[in-house]
C-alpha angles and dihedrals in degrees: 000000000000124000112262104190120118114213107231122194120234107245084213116035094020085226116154111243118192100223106199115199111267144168102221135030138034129263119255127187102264086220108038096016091236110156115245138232100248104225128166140167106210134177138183099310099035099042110091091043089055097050097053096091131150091222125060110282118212101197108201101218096204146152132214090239103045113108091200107046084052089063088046090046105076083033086059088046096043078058091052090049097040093044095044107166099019108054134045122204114209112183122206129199092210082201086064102052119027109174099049085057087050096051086050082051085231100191093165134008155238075079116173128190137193116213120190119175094351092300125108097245104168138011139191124189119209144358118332138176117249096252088055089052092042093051089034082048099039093080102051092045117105140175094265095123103049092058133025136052118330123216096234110218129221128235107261 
C-alpha cells in the first residue's frame, strides 16, 4: 500500500511534519507542538480515509482548469490556517475521481462540503469571498481542537 501521509509545514517553526490520515485527533508540529493547518490533497484511493476525522472536513471539489476554483483555492486554505486544530481541508481534483463527484452529486465547482461525522452537513456552491466562508464555516466550527487527543507528526 502507498503512503498516504501529506507533509504540512509548521506556520511557526517552518519544520516539516509528516501528517498521516486519522480518524481522531489533531496534528501537532512533532518539534514546537504548534497545531497545524490540516491541509491534503486526496484522490480516488485516499479519499474516504481522509475524510474520517474526528474534526469537521471541508472537502474542496475543484478542477485545474477552473478560474474560479483557483480564486477559492488560497481562501479554503486561509480557513485551514486560521481554524488549526478544528477544521481539515481535503482538496479534490473532480477530473481525477469521477465517481466520488458524482456521489457528491458535484454540477458546478468550485463545490465545497462540509462533512461532519461522516455525514455531508453543509454545501456551497460557487466562488465566494472569504467573509462569506468564514460566516457559511463559523456554524459548523467547535472546540475540538483546543481539547482532546492529538495526532503526533513525525519529522519529515
Amino acid at each position: 500500500m502507498a503512503d498516504q501521509s501529506t507533509i504540512i509545514a509548521c506556520p511557526n517553526c517552518a519544520t516539516k511534519n509528516r501528517v498521516r490520515p486519522t480518524p481522531s485527533g489533531v496534528p501537532r508540529c512533532s518539534v514546537c507542538q504548534t497545531q497545524l493547518p490540516w491541509i491534503v490533497e486526496a484522490g480516488p484511493d485516499t479519499f474516504e480515509s481522509e475524510i474520517e476525522s474526528s474534526l469537521p472536513v471541508l472537502v474542496d471539489f475543484w478542477a485545474p482548469w477552473c478560474g474560479p476554483c483557483r480564486m477559492v483555492s488560497p481562501l479554503v486554505e486561509h480557513l485551514a490556517r486560521e481554524n488549526a486544530g478544528q477544521l481539515k481541508v481535503v482538496k479534490l481534483n473532480v477530473d481525477e475521481a469521477p465517481a466520488i463527484s458524482a456521489r457528491y452529486g458535484v454540477q458546478g465547482i468550485p463545490l465545497l462540503i462540509l462533512i461532519r461525522d461522516g455525514s455531508e452537513a453543509d454545501r456551497l456552491v460557487g466562488a465566494a469571498p472569504l467573509a462569506r466562508l468564514q460566516a457559511w464555516l463559523a456554524p459548523h466550527l467547535t472546540a475540538a481542537g483546543k481539547s482532546g487527543s492529538t495526532a503526533r507528526p513525525t519529522p519529515g
